[in-house]
C-alpha positions as a printed NumPy array, in Angstrom:
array([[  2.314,  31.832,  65.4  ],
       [  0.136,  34.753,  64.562],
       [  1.18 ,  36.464,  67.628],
       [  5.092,  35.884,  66.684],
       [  4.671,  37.368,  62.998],
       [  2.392,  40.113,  64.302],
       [  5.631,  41.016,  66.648],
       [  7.712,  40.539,  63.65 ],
       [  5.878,  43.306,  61.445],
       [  4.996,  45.589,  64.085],
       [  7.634,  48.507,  63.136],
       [  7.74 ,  50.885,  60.392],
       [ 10.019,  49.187,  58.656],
       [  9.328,  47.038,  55.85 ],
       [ 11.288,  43.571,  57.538],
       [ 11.514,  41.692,  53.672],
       [ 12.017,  45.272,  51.968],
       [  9.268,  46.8  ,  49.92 ],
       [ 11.289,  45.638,  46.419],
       [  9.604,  42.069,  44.962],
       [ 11.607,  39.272,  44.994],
       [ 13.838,  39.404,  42.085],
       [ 12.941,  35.581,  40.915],
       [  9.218,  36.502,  41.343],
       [  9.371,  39.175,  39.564],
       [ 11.922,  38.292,  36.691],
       [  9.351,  34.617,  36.119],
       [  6.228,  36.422,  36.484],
       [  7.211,  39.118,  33.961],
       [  9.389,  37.063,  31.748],
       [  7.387,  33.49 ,  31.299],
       [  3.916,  35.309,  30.522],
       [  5.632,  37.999,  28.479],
       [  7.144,  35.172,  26.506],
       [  3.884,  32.473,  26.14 ],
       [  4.441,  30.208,  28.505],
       [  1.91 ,  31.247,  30.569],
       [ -1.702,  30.199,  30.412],
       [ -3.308,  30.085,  26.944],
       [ -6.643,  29.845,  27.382],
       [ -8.137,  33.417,  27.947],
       [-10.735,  34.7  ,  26.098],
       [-10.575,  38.254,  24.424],
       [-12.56 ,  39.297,  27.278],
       [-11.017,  38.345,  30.228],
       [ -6.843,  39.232,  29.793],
       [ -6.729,  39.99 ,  33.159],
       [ -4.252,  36.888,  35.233],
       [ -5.028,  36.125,  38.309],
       [ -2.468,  35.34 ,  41.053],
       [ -2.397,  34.225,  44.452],
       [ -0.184,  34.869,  47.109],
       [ -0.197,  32.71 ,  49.893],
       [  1.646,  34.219,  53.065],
       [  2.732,  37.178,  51.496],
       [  3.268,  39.087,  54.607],
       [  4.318,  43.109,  53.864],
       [  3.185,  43.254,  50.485],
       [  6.267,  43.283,  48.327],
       [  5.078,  40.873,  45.765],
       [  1.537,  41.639,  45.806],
       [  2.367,  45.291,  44.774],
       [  4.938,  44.573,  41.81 ],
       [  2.284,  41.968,  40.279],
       [ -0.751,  44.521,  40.629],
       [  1.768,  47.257,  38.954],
       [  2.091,  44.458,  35.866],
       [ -2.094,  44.63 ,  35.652],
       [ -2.387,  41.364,  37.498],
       [ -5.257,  40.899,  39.647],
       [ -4.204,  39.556,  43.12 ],
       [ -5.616,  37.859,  45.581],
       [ -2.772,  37.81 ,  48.919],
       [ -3.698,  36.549,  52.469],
       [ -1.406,  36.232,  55.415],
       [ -2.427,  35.72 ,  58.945],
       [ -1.126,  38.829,  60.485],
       [ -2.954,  41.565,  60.615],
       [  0.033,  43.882,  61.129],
       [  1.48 ,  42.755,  58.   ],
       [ -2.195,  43.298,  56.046],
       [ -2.197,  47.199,  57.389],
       [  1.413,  47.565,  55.831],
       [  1.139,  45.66 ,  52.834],
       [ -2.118,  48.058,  52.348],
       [  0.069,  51.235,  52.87 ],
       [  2.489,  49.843,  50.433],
       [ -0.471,  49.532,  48.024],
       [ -1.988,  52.605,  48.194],
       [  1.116,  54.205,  47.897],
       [  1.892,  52.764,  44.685],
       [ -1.712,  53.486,  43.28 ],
       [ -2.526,  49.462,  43.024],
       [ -5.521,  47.513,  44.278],
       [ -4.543,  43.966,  46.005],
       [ -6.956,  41.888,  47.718],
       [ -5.222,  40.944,  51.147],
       [ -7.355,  38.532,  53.219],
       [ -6.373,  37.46 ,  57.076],
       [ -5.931,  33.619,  56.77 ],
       [ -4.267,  30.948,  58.12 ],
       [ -2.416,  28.512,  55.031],
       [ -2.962,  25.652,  56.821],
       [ -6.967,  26.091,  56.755],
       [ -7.738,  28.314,  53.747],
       [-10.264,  27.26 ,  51.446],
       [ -8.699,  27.738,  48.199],
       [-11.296,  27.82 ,  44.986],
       [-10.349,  25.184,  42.16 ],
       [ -9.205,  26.12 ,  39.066],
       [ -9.4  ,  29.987,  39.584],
       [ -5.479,  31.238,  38.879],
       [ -3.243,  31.329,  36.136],
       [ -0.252,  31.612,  38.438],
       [  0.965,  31.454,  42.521],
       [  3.784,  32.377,  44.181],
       [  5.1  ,  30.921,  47.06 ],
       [  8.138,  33.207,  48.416],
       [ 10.108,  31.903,  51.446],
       [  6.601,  30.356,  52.36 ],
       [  7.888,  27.843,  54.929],
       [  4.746,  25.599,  56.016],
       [  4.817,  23.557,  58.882],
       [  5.924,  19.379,  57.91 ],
       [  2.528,  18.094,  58.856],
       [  0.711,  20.238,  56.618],
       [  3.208,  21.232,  53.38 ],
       [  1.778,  18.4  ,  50.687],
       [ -1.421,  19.202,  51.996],
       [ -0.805,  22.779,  51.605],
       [  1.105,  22.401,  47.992],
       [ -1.58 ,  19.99 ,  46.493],
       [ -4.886,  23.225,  47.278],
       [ -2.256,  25.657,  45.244],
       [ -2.323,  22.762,  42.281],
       [ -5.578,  22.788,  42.517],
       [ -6.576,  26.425,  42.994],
       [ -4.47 ,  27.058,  39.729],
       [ -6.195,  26.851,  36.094],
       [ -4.487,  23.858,  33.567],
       [ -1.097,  25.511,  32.752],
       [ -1.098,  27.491,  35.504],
       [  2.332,  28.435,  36.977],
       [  3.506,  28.328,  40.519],
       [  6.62 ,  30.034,  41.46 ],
       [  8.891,  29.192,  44.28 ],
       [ 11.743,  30.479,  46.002],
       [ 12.534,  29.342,  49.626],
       [ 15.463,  28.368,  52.196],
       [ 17.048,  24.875,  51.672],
       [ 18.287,  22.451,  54.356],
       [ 21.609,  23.76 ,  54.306],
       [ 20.513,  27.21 ,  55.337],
       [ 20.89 ,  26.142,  58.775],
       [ 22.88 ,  28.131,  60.568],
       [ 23.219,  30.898,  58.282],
       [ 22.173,  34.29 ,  59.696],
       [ 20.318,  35.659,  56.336],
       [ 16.765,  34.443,  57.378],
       [ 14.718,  31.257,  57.38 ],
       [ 12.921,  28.882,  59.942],
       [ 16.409,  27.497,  62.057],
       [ 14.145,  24.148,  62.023],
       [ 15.237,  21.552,  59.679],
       [ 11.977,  19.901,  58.6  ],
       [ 10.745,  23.728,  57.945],
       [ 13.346,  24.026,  54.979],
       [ 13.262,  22.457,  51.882],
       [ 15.065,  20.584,  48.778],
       [ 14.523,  20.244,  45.418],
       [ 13.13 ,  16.759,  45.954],
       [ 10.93 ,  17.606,  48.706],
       [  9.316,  20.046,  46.147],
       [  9.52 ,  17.724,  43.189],
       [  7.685,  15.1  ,  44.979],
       [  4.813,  17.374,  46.006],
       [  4.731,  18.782,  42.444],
       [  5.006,  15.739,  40.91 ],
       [  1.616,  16.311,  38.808],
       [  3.421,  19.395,  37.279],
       [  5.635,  19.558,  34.641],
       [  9.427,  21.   ,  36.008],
       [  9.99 ,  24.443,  34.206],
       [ 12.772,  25.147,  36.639],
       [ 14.134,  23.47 ,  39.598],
       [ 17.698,  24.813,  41.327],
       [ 19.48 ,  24.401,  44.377],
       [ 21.593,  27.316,  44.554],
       [ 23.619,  29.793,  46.891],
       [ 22.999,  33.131,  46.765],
       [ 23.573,  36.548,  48.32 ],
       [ 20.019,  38.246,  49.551],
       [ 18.87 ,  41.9  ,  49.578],
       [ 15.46 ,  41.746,  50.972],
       [ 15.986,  44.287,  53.675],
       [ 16.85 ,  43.343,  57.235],
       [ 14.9  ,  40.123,  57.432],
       [ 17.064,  38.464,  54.465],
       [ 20.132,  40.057,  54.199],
       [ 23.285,  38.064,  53.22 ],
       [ 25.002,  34.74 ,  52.066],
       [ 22.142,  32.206,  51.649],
       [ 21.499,  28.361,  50.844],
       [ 18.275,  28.631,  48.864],
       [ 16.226,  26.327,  46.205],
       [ 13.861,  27.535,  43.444],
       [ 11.332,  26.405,  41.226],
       [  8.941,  26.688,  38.648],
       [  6.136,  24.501,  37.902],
       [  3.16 ,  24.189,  35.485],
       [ -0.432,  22.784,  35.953],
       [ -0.88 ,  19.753,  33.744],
       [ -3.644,  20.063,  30.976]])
């Protein structure tokens, strides 16, 4: 698979666009703006920390470290590290972009206040396994943000695995969040924008979760 996404970054071209996700970016702004983030920071550390599993190019790594947020992004392509790195310094930001593989990464417990998992499509065998390191990885409270392509995409030219047990539903997510509280939780069509990689009419689901205490 490394070889495949390697092949998949290697142009000049930003595949996913180098704009954030417009859910990421409206939750991440918008629920820690508004106090529904984490509340247990002390005056000296009002830094968040957020991790970005499979974040590919960059895009979402760059709009958080823009908002002041420390992040910590790892994908296992290489190609996609150098241009997520040009993205970075060319917005002035600092993001920490490891090479890792999802399915293996140690993750360190309670270290974020937030995660995002964007069109992060993990293989069957591994997903709750996967899911339950980002619960634990994330301080109590801590958010994680999903948006990703539902069973229905199938077919659909805008993007996503074209592998059924690679998509997902609002109950597949539910049940491995189900030691979270449900902020949000949608199953929704929509029309995407993310350059030539996800680009038109789309079956998608999205979510929001929080850490319990």
């Amino acid at each position: 698979m490394t070889e495949f996404w390697d092949q998949r970054y290697d142009s000049s071209e930003y595949v996913y666009g180098e704009e954030p996700n417009r859910f990421f970016a409206d939750r991440i702004t918008r629920l820690f703006n508004e106090g529904s983030g984490p509340s247990d920071h002390s005056e000296a550390d009002k830094a968040f920390r957020l991790l970005l599993p499979m974040e590919g190019e960059g895009r979402n790594a760059v709009f958080a470290a823009n908002q002041g947020w420390i992040v910590d992004a790892f994908d296992q392509s290489k190609v996609a590290q150098k241009k997520a790195s040009g993205l970075a310094a060319a917005s002035g930001v600092t993001v920490n972009y490891d090479i890792r593989d999802v399915t293996s990464a140690d993750l360190p417990d309670d270290r974020y206040d937030a995660a995002g998992l964007i069109y992060a499509h993990i293989p069957p065998q591994y997903r709750q396994k996967v899911h339950r390191h980002i619960i634990n990885a994330l301080k109590p409270e801590g958010l994680v943000i999903i948006e990703a392509f539902h069973v229905s995409q199938l077919g659909n030219a805008s993007g996503g695995p074209q592998s059924a047990d690679m998509l997902y539903t609002a109950d597949i997510l539910k049940s491995d969040f189900q030691d979270c509280d449900v902020l949000e939780l949608d199953e929704t069509e929509t029309v995407l924008e993310e350059g030539p990689g996800h680009s038109g009419p789309a079956n998608i689901v999205r979510a929001v979760f929080r850490k319990r205490t």
